[in-house]
N, C-alpha and C positions, 0 to 999 in steps of 0.2 A: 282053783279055777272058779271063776265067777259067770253065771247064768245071766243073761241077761234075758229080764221080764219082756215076752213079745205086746205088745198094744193093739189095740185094735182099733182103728178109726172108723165109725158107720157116714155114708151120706150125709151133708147137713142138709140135703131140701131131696124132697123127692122126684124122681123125673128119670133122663135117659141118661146114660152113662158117655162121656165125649173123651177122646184123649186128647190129652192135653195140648200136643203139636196140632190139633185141628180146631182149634179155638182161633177166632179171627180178631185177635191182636198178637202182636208180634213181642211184646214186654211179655207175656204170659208164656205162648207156644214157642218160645225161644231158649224157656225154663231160665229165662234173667232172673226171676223172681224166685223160683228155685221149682224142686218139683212139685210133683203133685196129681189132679185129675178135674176133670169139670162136669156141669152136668145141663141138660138141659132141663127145667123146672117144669114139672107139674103141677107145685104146689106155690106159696105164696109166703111161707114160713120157714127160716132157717135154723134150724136145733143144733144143741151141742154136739158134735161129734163124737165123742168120750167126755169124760169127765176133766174139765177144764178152770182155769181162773181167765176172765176176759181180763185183758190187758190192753186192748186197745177199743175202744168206743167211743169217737168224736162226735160232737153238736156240729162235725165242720166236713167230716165224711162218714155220713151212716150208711154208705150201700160199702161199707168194709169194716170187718171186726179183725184184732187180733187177740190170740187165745194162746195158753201156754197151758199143756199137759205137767201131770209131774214130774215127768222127766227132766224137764228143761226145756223138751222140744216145743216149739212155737209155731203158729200156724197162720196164716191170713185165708177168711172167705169174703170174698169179694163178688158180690150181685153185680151181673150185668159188665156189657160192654160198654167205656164211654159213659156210664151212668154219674161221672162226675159231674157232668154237662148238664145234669137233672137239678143241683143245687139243694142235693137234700130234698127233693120234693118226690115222694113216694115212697119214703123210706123210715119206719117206726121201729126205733132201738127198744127194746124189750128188757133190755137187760143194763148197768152201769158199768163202769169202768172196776174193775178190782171186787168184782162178783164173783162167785167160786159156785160150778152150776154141775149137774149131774146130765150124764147123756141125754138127749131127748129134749132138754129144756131149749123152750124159745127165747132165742134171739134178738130176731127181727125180722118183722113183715116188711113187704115190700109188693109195691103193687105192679101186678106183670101189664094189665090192657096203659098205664101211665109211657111205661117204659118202649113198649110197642109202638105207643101214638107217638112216640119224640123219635123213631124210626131206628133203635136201636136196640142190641143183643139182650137179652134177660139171664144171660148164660152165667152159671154160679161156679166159681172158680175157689180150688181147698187146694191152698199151695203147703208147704214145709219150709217155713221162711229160718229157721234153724231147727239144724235136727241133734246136736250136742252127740256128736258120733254115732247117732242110733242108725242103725239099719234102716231104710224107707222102703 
């Protein structure tokens, strides 16, 4: 019989705890995207989860990173509602693509009064965009 190692994922930004069906886009609270939880920010700064390699970091969408544990399992956190609409403007990657980072490590900033003033959500979304059979 084989044991399978439980994981722990902490917050990537600090703030208030949202579930996920009460997020106000329908792609997310639909759990299209897969599962997951969201948060509302009090902070400005998004950290590793767990210990991860970024696997996804674009010059073309920085208010979304994707991260892959070693498990296999992979994740997407995504700043903000609509924050595509922003064009990269408020959004500092901290980190590159094929980075291998410890929990706690910054990410990327992101500026909340930016995202407010263009009348839309700052809400930080931590989906399980593949979970390689693991339990979530």
């Amino acid at each position: 019989m084989f044991w399978q190692k439980k994981r722990k994922l902490y917050a990537p930004v600090d703030g208030v705890f949202v579930a996920l069906q009460d997020v106000a886009d329908e792609v997310f609270s639909s759990g299209m995207m897969g599962q997951g939880m969201a948060i509302e920010p009090t902070a400005d700064t998004i950290v590793a989860p767990a210990d991860v390699k970024v696997i996804s970091a674009s010059d073309t969408m920085k208010h979304a990173l994707g991260l892959r544990l070693s498990n296999g399992c992979e994740l997407l956190i995504h700043v903000g509602i609509d924050t595509v609409l922003l064009k990269n403007q408020g959004f500092v990657p901290l980190v590159e693509e094929g980075a291998k980072v410890k929990r706690g490590t910054p990410l990327l900033k992101f500026d909340p009064q930016l995202i407010k003033q263009n009348g839309l959500k700052q809400t930080v979304m931590m989906i399980v965009t593949e979970a390689k059979d693991q339990p979530i």
